[in-house]
C-alpha positions as a printed NumPy array, in Angstrom:
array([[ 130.763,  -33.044,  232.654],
       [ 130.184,  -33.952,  229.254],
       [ 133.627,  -34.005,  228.325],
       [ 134.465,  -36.281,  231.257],
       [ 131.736,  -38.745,  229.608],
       [ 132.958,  -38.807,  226.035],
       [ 135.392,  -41.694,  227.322],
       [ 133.368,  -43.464,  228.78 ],
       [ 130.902,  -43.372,  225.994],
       [ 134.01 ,  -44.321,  223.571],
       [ 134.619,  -47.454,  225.578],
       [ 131.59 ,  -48.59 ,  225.924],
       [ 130.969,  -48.383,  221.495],
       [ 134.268,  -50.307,  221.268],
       [ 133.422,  -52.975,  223.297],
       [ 130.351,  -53.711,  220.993],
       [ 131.972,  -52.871,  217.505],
       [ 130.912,  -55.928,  215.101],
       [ 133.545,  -57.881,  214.07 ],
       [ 136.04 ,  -57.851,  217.22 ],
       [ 136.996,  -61.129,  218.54 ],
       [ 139.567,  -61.972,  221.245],
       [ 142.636,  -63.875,  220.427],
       [ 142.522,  -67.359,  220.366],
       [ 144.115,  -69.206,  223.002],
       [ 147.008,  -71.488,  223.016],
       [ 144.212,  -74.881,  223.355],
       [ 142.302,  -73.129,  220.612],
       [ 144.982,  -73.093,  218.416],
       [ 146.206,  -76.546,  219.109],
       [ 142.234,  -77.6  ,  218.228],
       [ 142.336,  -75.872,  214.941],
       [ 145.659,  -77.518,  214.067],
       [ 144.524,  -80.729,  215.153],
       [ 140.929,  -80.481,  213.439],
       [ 142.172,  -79.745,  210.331],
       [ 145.799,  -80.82 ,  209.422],
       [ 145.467,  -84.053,  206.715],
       [ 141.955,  -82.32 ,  205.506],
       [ 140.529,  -82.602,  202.404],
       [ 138.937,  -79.919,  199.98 ],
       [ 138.053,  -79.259,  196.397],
       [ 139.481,  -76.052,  194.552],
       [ 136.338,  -73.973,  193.842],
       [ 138.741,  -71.534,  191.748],
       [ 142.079,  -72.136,  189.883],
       [ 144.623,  -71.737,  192.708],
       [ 148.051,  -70.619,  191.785],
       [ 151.386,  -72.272,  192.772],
       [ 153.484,  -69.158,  194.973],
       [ 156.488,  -68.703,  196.845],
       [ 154.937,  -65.834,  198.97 ],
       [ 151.642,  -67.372,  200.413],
       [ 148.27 ,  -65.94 ,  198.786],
       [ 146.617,  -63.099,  200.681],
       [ 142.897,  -63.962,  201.171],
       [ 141.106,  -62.097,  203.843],
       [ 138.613,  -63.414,  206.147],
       [ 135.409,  -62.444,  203.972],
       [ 136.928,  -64.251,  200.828],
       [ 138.291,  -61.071,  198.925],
       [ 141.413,  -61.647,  197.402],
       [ 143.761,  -59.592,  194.892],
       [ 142.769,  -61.551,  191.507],
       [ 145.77 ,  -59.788,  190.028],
       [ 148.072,  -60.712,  192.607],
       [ 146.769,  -64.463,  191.862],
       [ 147.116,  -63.978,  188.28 ],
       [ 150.514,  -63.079,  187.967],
       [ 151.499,  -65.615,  190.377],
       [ 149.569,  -68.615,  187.862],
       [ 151.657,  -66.945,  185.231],
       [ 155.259,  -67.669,  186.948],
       [ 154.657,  -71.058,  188.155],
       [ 151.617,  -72.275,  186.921],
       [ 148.413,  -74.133,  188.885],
       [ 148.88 ,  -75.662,  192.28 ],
       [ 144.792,  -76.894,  192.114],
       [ 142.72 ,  -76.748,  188.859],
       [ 138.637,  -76.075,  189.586],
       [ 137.239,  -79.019,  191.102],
       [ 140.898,  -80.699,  192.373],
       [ 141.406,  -82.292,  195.516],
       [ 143.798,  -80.411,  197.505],
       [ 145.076,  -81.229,  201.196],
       [ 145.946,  -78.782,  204.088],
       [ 149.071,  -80.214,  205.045],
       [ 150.245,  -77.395,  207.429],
       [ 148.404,  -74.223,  209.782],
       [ 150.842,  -71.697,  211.118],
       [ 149.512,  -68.132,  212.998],
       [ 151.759,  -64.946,  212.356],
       [ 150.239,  -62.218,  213.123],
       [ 146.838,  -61.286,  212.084],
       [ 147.337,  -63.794,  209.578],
       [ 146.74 ,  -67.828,  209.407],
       [ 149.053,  -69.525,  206.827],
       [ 147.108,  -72.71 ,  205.318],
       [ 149.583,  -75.246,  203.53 ],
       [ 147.952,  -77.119,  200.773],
       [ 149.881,  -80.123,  199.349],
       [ 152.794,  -79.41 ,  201.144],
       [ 153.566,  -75.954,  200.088],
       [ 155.25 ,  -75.092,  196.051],
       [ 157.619,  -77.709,  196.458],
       [ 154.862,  -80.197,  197.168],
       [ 151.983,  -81.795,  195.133],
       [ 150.55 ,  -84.956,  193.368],
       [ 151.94 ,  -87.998,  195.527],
       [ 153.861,  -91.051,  193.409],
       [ 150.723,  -93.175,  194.531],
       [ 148.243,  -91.155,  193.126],
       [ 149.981,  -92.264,  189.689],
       [ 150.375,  -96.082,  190.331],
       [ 147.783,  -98.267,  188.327],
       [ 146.873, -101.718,  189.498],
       [ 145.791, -104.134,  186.936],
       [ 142.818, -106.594,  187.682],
       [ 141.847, -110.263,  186.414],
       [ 140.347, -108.634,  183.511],
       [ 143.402, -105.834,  182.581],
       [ 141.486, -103.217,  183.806],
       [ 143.604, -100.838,  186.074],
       [ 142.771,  -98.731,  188.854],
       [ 145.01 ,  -95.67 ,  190.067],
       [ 145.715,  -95.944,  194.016],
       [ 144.276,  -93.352,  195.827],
       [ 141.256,  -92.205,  192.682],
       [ 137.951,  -91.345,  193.581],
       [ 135.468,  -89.026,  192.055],
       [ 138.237,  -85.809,  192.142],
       [ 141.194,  -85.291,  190.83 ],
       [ 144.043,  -84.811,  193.084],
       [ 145.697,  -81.278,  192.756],
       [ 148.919,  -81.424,  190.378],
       [ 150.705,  -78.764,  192.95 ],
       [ 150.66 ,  -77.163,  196.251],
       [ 150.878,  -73.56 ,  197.397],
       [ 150.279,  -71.322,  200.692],
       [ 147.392,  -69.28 ,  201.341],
       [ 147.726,  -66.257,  204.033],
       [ 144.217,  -65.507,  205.577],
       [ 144.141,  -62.324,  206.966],
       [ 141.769,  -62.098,  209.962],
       [ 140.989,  -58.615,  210.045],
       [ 138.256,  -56.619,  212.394],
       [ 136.563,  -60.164,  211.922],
       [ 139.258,  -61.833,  214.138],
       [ 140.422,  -65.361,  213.894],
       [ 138.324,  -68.292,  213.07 ],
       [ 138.09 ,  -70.127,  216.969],
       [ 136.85 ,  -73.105,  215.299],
       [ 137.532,  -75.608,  212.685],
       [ 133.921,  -74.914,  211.261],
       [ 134.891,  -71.412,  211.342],
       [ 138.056,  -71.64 ,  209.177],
       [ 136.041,  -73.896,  206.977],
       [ 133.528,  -71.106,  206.131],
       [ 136.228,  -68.338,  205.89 ],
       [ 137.769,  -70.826,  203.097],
       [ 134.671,  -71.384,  201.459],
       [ 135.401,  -69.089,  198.368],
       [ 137.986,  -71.064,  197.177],
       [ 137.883,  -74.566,  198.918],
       [ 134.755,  -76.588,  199.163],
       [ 134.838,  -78.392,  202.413],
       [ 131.023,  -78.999,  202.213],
       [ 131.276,  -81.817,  199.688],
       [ 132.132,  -85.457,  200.676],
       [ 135.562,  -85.445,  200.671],
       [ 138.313,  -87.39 ,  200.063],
       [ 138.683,  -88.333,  203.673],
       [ 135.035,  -89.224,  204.438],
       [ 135.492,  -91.754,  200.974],
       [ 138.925,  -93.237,  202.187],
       [ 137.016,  -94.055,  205.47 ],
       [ 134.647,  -96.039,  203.673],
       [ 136.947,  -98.04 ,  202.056],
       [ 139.09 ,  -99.2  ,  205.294],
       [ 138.771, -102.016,  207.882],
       [ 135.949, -100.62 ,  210.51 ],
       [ 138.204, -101.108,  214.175],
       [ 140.702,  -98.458,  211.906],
       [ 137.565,  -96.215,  210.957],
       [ 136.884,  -95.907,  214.879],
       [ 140.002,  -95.044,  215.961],
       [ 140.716,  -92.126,  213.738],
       [ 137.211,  -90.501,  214.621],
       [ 138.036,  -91.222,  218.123],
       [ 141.262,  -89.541,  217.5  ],
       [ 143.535,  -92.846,  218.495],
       [ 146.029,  -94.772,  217.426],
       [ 145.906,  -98.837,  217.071],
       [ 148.468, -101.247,  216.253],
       [ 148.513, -102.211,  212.281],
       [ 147.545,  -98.447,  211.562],
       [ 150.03 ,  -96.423,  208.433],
       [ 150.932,  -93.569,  208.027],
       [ 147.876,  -91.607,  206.437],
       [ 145.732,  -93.043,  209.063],
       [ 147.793,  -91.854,  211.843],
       [ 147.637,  -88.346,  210.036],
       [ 144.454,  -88.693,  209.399],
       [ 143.699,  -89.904,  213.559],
       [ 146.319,  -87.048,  215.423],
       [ 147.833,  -84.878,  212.796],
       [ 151.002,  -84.182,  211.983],
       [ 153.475,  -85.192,  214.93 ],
       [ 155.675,  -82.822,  217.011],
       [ 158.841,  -84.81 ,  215.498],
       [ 159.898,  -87.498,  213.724],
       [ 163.147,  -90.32 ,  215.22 ],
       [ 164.26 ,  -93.01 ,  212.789],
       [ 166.211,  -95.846,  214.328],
       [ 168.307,  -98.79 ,  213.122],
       [ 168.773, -101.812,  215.458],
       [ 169.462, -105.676,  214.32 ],
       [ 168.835, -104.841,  210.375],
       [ 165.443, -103.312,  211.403],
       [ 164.619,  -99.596,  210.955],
       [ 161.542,  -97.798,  212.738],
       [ 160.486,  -94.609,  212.601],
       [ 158.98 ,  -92.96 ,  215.994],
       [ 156.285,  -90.406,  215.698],
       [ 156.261,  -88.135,  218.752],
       [ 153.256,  -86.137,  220.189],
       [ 152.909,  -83.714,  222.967],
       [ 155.586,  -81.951,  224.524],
       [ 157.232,  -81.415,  228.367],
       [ 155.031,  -80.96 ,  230.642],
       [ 152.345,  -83.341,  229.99 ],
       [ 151.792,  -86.327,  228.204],
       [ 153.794,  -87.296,  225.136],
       [ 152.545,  -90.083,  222.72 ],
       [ 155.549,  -92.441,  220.942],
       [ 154.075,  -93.958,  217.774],
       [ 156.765,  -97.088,  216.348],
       [ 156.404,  -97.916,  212.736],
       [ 157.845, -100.801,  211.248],
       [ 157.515, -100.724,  207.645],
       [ 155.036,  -97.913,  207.396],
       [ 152.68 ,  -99.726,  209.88 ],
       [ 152.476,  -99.027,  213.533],
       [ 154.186, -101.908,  216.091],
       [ 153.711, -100.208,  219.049],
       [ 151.858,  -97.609,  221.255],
       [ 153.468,  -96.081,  224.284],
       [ 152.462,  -92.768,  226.63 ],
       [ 154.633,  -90.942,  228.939],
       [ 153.895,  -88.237,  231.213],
       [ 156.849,  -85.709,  231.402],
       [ 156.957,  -83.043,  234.245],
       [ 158.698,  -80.068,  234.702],
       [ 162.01 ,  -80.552,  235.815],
       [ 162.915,  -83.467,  233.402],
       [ 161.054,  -86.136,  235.123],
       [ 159.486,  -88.58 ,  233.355],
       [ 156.688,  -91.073,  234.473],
       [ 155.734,  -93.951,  232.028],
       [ 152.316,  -94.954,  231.751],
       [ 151.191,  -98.742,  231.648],
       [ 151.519, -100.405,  228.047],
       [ 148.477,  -99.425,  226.215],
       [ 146.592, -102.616,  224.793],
       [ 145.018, -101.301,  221.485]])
């Protein structure tokens, strides 16, 4: 009789073991992605520059000598107290690659380096605030664990913590200060309006599901495409880095696609 319970008992101390947590699901992960892609943090430790993404597990232990020998072949991707960007989240596994500045091949952008001279010939560098942007990017792997994966953006935030400092106003929170208010709105209501660019558009919906460029009449544009079959797809048209136009479809299965009135931003 005992014997017969021993399973039963087993089950029962699994199913409360600290730590376990579900996989996420497919809305959760789109969330995360969405939350945090185009978000800004500041390098609490020198962060090295790798091919192979950083191992960091979930509790904020990670192999100093790994990171070490890493600075030591290509140098610093984020110096203490740099502004770095997660340009990228991808799940494999039990782990949660975070992109920061658009991986090693990434960093600094060209207008983080452009001064603009005033009426007095004082300059100011585009894009300067009160951190210094990171001079490189890298990949950091977090490994999940018995803690499972962060289900929110909150949670990912906190699991970061020991190296990125998401706490702090960032670099997002300051650029939202500085631009028109009806643009401000939109991006915390996660929408698009016309007259929007490019980092606003990140900034509003994340990175887009691809990218068309077309050429008509000596006039390029650049679609930016959201969603995919079934459901709704957003097109966003820019015209020389600004957006021209708005449109939603709704694509079913089967290849049929309905259009949705204009939208009137």
């Amino acid at each position: 009789m005992r014997a017969a319970r021993l399973p039963l008992i087993l089950l029962a101390a699994a199913a409360v073991l600290p730590g376990k947590t579900e996989k996420l699901t497919a809305e959760q992960r789109v969330d995360l992605v969405r939350s945090l892609a185009a978000e800004f943090g500041t390098a609490k430790v020198l962060i090295p520059r790798s091919k192979k993404p950083l191992e960091m597990s979930s509790r904020g232990q990670y192999d100093r000598e790994e990171w070490a020998f890493a600075m030591s072949k290509f140098g610093p991707a984020a110096r203490l107290g740099d502004l770095v960007q997660i340009t990228k989240l991808e799940f494999k596994g039990e782990k949660l690659i975070v992109e920061l500045n658009h991986g090693i091949s990434g960093g600094r952008r060209w207008w983080h380096r452009i001064q603009v001279a005033g009426s007095m010939n004082q300059g100011t560098t585009l894009g300067a605030n009160q951190a210094t942007h990171a001079p490189g990017g890298t990949k950091i792997a977090l490994v999940f664990g018995d803690d499972g994966p962060p289900a929110s953006a909150d949670d990912l935030k906190r699991m970061l913590k020991p190296v990125l400092d998401f706490e702090q106003r960032s670099a997002t929170e300051l650029y939202l200060d500085k631009i028109d208010k009806k643009f401000r709105d939109a991006i915390e209501s996660k929408t698009v309006i016309a007259g929007m660019d490019k980092e606003m558009v990140l900034l509003s919906k994340g990175k887009p599901v691809r990218k068309v460029r077309d050429y008509k009449a000596g006039i390029e544009t650049e679609d930016w495409l959201y969603g995919e079959p079934p459901g709704d797809i957003l097109f966003v048209t820019f015209e020389n880095g600004e957006v021209i136009r708005i449109k939603e479809l709704h694509a079913a299965l089967g290849g049929q696609v309905r259009e949705t009135p204009p939208i009137e931003r």
